[in-house]
Backbone as CSV, one residue per row, in Angstrom:
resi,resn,N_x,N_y,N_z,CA_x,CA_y,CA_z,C_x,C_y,C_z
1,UNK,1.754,-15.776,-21.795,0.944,-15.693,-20.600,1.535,-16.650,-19.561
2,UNK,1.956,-16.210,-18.289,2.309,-17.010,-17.156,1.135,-17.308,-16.696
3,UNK,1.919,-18.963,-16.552,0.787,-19.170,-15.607,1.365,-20.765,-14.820
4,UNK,0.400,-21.033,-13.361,0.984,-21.972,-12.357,-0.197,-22.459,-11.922
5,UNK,0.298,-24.071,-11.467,-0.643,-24.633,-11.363,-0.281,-25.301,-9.685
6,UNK,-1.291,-25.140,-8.976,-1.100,-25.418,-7.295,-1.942,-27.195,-7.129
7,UNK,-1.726,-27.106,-5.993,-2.453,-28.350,-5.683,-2.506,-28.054,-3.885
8,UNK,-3.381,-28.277,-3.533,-3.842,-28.288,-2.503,-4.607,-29.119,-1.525
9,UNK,-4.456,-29.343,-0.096,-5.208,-30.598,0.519,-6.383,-30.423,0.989
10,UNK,-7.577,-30.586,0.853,-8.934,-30.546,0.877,-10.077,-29.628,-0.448
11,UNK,-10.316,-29.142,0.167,-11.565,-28.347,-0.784,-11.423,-26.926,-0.711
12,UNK,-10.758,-26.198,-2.033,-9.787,-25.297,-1.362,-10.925,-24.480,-2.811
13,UNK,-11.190,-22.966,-2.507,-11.864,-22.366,-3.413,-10.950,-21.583,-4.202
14,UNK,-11.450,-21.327,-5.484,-10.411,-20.795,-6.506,-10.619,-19.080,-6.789
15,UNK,-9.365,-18.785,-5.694,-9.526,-17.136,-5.049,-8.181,-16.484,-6.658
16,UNK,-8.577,-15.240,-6.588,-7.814,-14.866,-6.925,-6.533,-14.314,-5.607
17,UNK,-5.155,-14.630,-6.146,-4.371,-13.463,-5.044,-3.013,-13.057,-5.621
18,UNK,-2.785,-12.339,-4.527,-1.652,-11.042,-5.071,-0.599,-11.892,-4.485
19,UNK,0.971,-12.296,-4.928,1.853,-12.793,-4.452,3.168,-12.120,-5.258
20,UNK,4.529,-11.246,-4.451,5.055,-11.015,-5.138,4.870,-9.841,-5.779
21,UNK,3.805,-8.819,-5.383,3.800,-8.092,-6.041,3.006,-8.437,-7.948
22,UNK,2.736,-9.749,-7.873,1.820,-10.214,-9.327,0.520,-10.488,-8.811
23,UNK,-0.411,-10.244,-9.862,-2.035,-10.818,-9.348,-2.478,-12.046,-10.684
24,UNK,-2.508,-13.421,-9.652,-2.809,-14.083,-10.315,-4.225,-14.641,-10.206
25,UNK,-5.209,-14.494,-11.168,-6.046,-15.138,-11.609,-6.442,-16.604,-11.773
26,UNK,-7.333,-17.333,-10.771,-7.847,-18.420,-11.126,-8.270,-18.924,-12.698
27,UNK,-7.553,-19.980,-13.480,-8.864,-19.610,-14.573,-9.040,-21.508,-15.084
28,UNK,-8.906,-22.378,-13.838,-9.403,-23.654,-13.832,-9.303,-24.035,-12.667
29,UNK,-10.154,-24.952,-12.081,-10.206,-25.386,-10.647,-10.949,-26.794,-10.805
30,UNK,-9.767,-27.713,-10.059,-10.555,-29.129,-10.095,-10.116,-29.760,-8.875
31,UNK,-11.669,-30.625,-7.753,-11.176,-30.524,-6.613,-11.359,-32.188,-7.165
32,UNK,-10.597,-33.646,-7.248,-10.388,-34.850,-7.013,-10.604,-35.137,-5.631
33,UNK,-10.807,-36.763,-5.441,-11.106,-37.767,-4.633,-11.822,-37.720,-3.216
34,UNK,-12.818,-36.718,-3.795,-14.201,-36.347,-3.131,-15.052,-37.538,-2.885
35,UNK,-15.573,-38.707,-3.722,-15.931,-39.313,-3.885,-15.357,-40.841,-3.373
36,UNK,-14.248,-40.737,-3.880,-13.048,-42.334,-4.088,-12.791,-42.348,-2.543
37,UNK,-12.023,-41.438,-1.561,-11.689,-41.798,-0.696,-11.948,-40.951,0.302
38,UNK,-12.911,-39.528,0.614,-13.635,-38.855,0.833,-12.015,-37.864,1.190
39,UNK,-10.951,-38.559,0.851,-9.711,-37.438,0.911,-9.462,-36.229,-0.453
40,UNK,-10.484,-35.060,-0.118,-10.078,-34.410,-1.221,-8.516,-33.767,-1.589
41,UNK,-8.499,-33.106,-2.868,-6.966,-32.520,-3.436,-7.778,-31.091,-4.549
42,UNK,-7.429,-30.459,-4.291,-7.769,-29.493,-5.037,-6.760,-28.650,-5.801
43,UNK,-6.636,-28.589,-7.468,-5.838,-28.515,-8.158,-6.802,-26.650,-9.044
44,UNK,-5.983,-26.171,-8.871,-5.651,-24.226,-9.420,-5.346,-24.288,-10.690
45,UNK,-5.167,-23.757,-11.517,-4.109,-23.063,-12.703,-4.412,-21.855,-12.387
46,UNK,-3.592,-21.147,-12.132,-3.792,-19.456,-12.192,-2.934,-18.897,-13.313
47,UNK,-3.837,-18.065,-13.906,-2.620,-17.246,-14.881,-2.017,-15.219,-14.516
48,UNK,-1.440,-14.855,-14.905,-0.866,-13.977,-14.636,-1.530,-12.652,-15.051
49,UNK,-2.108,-11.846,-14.430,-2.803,-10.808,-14.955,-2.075,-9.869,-14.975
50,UNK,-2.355,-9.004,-16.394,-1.488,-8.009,-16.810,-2.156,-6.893,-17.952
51,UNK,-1.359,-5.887,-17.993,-2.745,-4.446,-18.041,-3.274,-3.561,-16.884
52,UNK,-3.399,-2.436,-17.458,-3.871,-1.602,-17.100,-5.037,-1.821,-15.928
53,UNK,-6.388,-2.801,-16.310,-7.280,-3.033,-15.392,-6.423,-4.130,-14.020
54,UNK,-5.537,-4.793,-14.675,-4.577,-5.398,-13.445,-4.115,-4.741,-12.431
55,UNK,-2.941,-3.851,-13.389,-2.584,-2.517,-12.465,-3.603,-1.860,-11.334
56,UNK,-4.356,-1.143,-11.716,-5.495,-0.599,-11.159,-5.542,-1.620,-10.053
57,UNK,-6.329,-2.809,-9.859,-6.385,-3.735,-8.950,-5.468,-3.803,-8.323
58,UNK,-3.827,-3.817,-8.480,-3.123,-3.609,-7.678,-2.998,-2.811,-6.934
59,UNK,-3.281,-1.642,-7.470,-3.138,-0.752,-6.414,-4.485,-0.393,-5.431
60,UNK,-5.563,-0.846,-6.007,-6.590,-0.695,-5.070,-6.348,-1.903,-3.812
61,UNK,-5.667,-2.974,-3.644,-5.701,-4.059,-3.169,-4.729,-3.448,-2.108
62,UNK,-3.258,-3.348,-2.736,-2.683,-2.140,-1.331,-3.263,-0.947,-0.553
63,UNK,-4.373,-0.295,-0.836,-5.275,0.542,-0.388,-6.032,-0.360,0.366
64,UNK,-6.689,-1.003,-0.084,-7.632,-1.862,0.800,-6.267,-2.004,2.300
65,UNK,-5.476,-3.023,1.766,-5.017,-3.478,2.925,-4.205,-2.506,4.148
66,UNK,-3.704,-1.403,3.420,-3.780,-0.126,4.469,-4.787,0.666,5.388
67,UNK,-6.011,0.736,4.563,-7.249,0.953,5.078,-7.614,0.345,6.428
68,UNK,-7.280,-1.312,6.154,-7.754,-2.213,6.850,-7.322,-2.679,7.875
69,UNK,-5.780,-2.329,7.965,-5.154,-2.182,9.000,-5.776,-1.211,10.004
70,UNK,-6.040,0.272,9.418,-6.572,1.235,10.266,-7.968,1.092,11.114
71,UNK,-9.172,0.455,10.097,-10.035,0.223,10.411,-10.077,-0.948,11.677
72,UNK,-8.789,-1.961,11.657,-9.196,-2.923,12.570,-9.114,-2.160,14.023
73,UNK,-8.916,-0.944,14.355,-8.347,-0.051,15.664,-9.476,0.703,15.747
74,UNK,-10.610,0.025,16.369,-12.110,1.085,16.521,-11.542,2.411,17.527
75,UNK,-11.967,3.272,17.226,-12.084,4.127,18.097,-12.086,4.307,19.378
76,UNK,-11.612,4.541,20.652,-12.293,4.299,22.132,-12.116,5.759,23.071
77,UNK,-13.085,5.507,23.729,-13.224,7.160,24.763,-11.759,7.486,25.024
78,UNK,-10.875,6.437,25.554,-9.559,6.828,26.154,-8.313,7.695,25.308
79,UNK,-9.025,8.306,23.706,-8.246,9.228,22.909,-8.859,10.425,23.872
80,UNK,-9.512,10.763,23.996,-10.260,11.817,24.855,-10.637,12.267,26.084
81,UNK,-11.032,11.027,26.695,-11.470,10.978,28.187,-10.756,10.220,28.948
82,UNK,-10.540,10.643,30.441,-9.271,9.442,31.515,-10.837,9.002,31.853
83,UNK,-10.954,7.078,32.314,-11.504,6.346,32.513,-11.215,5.728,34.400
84,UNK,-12.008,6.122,35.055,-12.163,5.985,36.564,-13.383,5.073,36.489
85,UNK,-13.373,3.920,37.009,-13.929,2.564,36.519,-14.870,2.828,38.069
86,UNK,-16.587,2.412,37.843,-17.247,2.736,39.070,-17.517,1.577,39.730
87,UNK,-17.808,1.754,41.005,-17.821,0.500,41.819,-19.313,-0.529,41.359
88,UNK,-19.957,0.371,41.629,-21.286,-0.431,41.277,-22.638,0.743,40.119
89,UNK,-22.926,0.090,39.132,-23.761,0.932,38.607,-24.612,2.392,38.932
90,UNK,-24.184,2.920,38.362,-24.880,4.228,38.449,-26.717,3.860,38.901
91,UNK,-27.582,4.357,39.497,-29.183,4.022,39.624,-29.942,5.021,39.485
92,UNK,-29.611,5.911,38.365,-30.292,6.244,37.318,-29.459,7.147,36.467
93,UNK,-29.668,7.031,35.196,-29.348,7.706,34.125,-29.495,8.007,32.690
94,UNK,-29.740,8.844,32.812,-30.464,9.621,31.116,-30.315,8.573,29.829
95,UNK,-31.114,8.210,28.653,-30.955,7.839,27.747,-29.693,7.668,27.487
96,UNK,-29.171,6.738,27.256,-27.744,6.538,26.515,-27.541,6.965,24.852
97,UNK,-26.282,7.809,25.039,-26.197,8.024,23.551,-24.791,7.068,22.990
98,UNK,-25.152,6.337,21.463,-24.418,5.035,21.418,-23.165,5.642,20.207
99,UNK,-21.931,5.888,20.711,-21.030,6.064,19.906,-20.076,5.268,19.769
100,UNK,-19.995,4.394,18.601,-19.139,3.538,18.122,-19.712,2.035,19.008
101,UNK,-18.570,1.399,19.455,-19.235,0.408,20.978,-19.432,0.859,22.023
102,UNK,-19.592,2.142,22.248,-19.844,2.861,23.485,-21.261,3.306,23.686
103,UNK,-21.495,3.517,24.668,-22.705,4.045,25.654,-22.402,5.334,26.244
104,UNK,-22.944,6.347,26.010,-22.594,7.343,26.801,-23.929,7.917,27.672
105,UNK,-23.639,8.314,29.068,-24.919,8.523,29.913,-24.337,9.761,30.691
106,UNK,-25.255,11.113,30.380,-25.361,12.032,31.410,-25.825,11.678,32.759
107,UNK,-25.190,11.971,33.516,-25.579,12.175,35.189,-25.525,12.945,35.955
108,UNK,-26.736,14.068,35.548,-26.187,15.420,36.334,-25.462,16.380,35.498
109,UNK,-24.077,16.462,35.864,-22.982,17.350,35.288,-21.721,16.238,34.849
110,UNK,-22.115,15.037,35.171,-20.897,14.051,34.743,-21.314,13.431,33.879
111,UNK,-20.302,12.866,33.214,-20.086,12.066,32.033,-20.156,10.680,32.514
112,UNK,-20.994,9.892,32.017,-20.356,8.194,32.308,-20.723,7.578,31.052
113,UNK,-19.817,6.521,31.045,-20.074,5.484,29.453,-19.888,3.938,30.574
114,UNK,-20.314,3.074,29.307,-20.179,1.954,29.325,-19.938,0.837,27.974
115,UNK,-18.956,-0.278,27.738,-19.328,-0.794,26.575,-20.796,-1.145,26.021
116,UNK,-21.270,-1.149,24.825,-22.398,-1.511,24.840,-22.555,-3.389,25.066
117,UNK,-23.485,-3.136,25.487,-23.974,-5.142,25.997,-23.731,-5.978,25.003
118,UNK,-23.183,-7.003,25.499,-23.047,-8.040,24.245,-23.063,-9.384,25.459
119,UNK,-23.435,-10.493,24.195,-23.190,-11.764,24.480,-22.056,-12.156,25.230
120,UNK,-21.408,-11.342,25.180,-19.796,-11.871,25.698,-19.604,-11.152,27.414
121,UNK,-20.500,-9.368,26.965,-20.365,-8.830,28.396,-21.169,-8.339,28.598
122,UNK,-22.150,-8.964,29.303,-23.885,-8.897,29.684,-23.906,-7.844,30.423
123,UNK,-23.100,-7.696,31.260,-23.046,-6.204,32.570,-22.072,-5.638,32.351
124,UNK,-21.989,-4.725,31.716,-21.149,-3.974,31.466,-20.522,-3.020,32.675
125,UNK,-19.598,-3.029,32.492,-18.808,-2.070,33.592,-18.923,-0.659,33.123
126,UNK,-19.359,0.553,34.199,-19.624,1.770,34.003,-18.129,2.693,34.349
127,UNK,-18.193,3.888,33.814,-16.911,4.816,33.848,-17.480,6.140,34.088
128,UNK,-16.859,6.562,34.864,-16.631,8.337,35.043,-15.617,9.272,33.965
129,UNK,-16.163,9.859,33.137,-14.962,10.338,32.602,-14.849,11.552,32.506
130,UNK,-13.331,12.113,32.663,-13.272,13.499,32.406,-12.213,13.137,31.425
131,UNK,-12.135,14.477,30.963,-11.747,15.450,30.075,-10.309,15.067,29.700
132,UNK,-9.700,14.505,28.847,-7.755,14.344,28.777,-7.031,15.640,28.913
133,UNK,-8.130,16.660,28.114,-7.545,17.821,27.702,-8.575,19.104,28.998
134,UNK,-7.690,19.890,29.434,-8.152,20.430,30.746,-9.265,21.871,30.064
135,UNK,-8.419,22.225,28.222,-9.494,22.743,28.099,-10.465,22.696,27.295
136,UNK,-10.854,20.973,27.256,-12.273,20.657,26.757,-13.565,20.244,27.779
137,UNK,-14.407,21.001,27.673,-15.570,20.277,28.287,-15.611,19.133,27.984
138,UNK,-16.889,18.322,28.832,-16.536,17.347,28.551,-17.618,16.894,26.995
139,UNK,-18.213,17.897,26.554,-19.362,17.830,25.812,-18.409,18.144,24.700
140,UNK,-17.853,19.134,24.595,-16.444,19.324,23.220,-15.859,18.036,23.210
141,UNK,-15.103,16.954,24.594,-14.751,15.820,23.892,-15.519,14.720,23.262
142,UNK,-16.610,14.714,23.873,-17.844,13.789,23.235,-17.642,13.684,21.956
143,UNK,-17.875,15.577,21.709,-18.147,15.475,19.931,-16.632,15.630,19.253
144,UNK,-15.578,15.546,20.204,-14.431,14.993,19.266,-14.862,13.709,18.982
145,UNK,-14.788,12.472,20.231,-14.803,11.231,19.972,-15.880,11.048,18.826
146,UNK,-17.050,11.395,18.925,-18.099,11.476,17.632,-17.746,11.428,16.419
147,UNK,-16.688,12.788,15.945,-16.424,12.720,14.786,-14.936,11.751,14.444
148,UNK,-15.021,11.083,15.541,-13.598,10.064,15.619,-14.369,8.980,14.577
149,UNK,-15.407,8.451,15.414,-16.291,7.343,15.292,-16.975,7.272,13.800
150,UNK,-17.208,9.025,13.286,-17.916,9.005,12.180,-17.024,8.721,10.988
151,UNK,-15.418,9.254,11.264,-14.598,9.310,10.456,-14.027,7.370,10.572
152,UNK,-14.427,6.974,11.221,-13.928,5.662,11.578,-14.942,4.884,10.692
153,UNK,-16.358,5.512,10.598,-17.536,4.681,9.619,-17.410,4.684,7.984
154,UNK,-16.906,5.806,7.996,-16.607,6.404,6.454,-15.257,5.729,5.873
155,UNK,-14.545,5.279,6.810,-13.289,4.273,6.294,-14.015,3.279,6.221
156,UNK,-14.703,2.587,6.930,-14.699,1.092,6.580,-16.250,1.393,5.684
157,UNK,-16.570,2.268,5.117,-17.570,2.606,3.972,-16.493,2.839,2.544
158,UNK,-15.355,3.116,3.050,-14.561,2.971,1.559,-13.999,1.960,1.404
159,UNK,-13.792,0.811,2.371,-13.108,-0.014,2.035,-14.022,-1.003,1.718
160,UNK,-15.170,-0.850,1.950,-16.050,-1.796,1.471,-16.334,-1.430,-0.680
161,UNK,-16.310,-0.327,-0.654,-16.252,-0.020,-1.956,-14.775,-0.382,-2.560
162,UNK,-14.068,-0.341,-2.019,-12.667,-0.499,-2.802,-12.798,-2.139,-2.943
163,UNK,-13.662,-3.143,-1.888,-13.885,-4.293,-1.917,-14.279,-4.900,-3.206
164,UNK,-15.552,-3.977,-3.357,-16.558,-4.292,-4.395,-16.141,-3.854,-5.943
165,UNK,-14.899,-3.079,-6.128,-14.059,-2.462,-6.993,-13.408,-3.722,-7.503
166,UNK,-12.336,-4.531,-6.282,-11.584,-5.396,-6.603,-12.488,-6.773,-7.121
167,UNK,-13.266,-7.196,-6.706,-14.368,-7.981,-7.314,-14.855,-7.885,-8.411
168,UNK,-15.131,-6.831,-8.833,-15.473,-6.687,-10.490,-14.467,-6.620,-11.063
169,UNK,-13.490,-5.657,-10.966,-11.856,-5.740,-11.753,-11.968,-7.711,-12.003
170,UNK,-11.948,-8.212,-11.012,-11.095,-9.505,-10.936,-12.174,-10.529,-11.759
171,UNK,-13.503,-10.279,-11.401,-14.263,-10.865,-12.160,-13.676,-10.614,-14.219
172,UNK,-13.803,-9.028,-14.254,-13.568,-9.314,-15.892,-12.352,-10.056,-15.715
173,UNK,-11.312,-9.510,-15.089,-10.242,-10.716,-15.617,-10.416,-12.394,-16.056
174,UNK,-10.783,-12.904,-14.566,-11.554,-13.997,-14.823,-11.846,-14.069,-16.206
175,UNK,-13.188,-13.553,-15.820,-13.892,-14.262,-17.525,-12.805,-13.627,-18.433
176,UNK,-12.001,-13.015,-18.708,-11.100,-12.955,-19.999,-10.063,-13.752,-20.226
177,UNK,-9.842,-13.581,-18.856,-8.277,-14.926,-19.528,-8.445,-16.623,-19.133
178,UNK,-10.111,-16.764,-18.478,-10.175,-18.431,-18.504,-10.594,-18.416,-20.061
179,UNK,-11.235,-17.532,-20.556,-11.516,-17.699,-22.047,-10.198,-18.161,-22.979
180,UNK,-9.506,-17.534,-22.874,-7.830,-17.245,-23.340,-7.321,-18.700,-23.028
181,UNK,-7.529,-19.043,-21.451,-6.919,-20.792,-21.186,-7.513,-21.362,-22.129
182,UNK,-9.208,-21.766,-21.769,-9.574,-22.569,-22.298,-9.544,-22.850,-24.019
183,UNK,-9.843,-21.402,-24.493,-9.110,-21.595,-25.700,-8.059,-22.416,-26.262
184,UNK,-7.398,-21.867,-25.808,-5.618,-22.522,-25.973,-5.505,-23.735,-25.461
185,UNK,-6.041,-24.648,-24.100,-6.541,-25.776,-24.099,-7.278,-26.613,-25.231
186,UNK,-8.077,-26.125,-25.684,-8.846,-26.869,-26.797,-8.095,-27.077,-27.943
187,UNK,-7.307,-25.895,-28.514,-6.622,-25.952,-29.755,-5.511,-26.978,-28.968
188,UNK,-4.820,-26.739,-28.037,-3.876,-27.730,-28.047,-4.475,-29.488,-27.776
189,UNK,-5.380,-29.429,-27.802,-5.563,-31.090,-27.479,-6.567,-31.284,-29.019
190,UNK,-6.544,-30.630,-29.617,-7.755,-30.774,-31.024,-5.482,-30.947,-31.927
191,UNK,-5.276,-30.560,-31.891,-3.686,-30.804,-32.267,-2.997,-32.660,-32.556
């Protein structure tokens, strides 16, 4: 069984990670001079996970991180709609319908969106949008962007499961091979 032992400067938590193409397993963690000089050191042993349930984790872990790449690229009207930025708020308009971070507001026969409000952008700036494509309404691109947005929810709904996949994989490891250390710790110091 491989295995390596790190050391680290402060209060460092005992993660499992992938390096190299290997997934190594935490399976002792001791953080020193917490107390003595309030300068902590935090000391790892990781051992080398291997098997089938390893495997598996590997490859769900490259999935995750492909996924996650994709997922960090939300969706935005401008796959669909050209964006003509309005001078001053529209003064009145229909219920907003909320797709993805967007706002979308009928006016009449036009299309307008806005980001939805946040802490960061209290007044949101409003848009006119038409159509990218000359022969989509603008109600056909809506419900493209829609099923952009839905297909955009359902990724980061699998990657949250592929999350919760790698967590249990890594958990049994855990508990199997700190068993395996500590074992082999004991017999060697009972020696």
């Amino acid at each position: 069984m491989r295995q390596t032992t790190r050391t680290y400067e402060g209060r460092i938590p005992a993660k499992a990670m992938v390096e190299d193409g290997v997934l190594w397993i935490p399976v002792d963690h001791h953080i020193e001079g917490v107390f003595e000089n309030h300068e902590a050191h935090t000391t790892i042993t990781f051992t080398q996970a291997e098997g089938d349930l390893a495997e598996s984790t590997l490859v769900l872990t490259d999935e995750y991180r492909e996924l996650q790449e994709r997922a960090n690229q939300s969706p935005t009207p401008e796959e669909y709609f050209t964006l003509h930025e309005l001078p001053s708020p529209p003064s009145t308009v229909d219920a907003p319908q909320e797709r993805g971070e967007w706002q979308f507001y009928w006016h009449g026969r036009e299309l307008l969106a806005s980001r939805i409000p946040s802490a960061k952008l209290p007044r949101p700036t409003f848009y006119r949008l038409y159509s990218r494509d000359d022969q989509l309404t603008l109600q056909t691109a809506l419900d493209l962007f829609e099923r952009t947005v839905v297909e955009h929810g359902h990724l980061r709904i699998r990657i949250k499961d592929i999350n919760n996949k790698i967590r249990d994989n890594i958990n049994l490891l855990k508990k199997e091979l700190s068993a395996i250390y500590h074992r082999e710790n004991v017999s060697e110091a009972g020696r």
